[in-house]
C-alpha positions in Angstrom: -4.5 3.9 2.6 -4.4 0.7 1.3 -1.9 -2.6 1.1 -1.8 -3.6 -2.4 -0.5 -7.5 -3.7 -0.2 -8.4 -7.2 -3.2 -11.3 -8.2 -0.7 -13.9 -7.7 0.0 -13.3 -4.1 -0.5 -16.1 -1.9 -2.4 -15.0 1.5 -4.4 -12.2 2.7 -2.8 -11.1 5.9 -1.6 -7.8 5.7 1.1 -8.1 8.6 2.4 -11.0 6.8 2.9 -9.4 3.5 4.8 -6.6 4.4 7.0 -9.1 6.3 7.7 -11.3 3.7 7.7 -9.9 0.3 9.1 -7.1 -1.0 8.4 -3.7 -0.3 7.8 -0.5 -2.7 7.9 2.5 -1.1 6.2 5.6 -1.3 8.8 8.7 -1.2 9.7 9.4 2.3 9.7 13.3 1.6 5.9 13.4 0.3 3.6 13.7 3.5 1.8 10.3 2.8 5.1 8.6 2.4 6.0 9.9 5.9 2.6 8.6 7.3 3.4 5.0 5.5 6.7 5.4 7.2 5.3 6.7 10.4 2.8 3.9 10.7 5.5 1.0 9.6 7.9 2.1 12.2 4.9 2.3 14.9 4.2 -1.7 13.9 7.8 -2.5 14.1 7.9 -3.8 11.3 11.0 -4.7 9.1 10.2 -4.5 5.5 12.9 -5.4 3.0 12.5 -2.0 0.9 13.3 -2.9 -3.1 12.5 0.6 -4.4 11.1 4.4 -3.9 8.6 5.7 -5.6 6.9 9.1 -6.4 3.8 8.3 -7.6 0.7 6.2 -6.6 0.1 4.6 -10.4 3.9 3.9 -10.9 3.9 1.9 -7.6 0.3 -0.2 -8.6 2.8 -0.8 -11.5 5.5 -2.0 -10.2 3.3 -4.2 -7.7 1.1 -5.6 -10.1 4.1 -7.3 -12.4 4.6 -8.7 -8.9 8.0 -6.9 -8.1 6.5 -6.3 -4.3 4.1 -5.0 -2.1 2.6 -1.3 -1.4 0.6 1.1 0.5 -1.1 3.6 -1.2 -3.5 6.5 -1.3 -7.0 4.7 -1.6 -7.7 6.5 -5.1 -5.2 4.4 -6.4 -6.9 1.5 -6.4 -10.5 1.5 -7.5 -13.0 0.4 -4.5 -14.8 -2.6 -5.7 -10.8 -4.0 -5.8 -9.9 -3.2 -3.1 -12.0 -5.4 -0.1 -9.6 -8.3 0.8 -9.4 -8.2 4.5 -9.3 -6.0 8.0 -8.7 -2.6 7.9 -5.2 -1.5 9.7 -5.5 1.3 11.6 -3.0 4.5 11.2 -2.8 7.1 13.7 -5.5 8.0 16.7 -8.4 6.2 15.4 -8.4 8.1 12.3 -11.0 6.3 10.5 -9.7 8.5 7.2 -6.1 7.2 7.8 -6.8 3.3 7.9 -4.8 1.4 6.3 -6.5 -2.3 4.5 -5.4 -5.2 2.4 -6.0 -4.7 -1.7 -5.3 -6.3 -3.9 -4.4 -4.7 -7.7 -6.6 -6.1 -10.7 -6.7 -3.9 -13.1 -6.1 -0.1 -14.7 -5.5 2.3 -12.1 -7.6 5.3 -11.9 -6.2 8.9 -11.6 -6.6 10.8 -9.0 -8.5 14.2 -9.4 -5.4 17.1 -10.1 -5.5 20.0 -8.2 
């Protein structure tokens, strides 16, 4: 999983973006929306929720015309894009359920149906 901020974001922390800027989130009812949830509430952390999405791409949408903040599936946000700062971890030291700063530059790819 990954946080994702438009370019024009100011700041890198993670903890402080989901505070302070708006947040679009992934649909409570799919399982990685309830793991986003899961690992918000386990933070204690208040985000001010704007919108619910369904899909990975329509969220990097939304957050890169800077209408808020996300986390996402990794594939939705290609690698090389995606290093900004400290990973955050979700769960009992998962290391495939960490969650890390992004930020969106670009096309999104699609994930692999199926």
């Amino acid at each position: 999983m990954e946080l994702i901020a438009a370019m024009e974001e100011q700041g890198d922390d993670p903890i402080a973006l989901l505070k302070t800027r708006p947040f679009i989130r992934f649909n409570r009812n799919a399982v990685v929306g309830t793991l986003i949830d899961n690992w918000i509430l386990s933070k204690g952390l208040r985000v001010m929720e704007t919108m619910e999405l369904d899909s990975p791409e329509a969220i990097s949408s939304m957050v890169r015309a800077n209408l808020g903040v996300s986390i996402v599936p990794s594939l939705a946000v290609k690698p090389l894009e995606s290093v900004l700062g400290e990973a955050i971890g979700v769960g009992a030291g998962r290391a495939d359920a960490d969650i890390g700063a992004g930020i969106s530059q670009g096309s999104v790819e699609n994930p692999p149906s199926g």
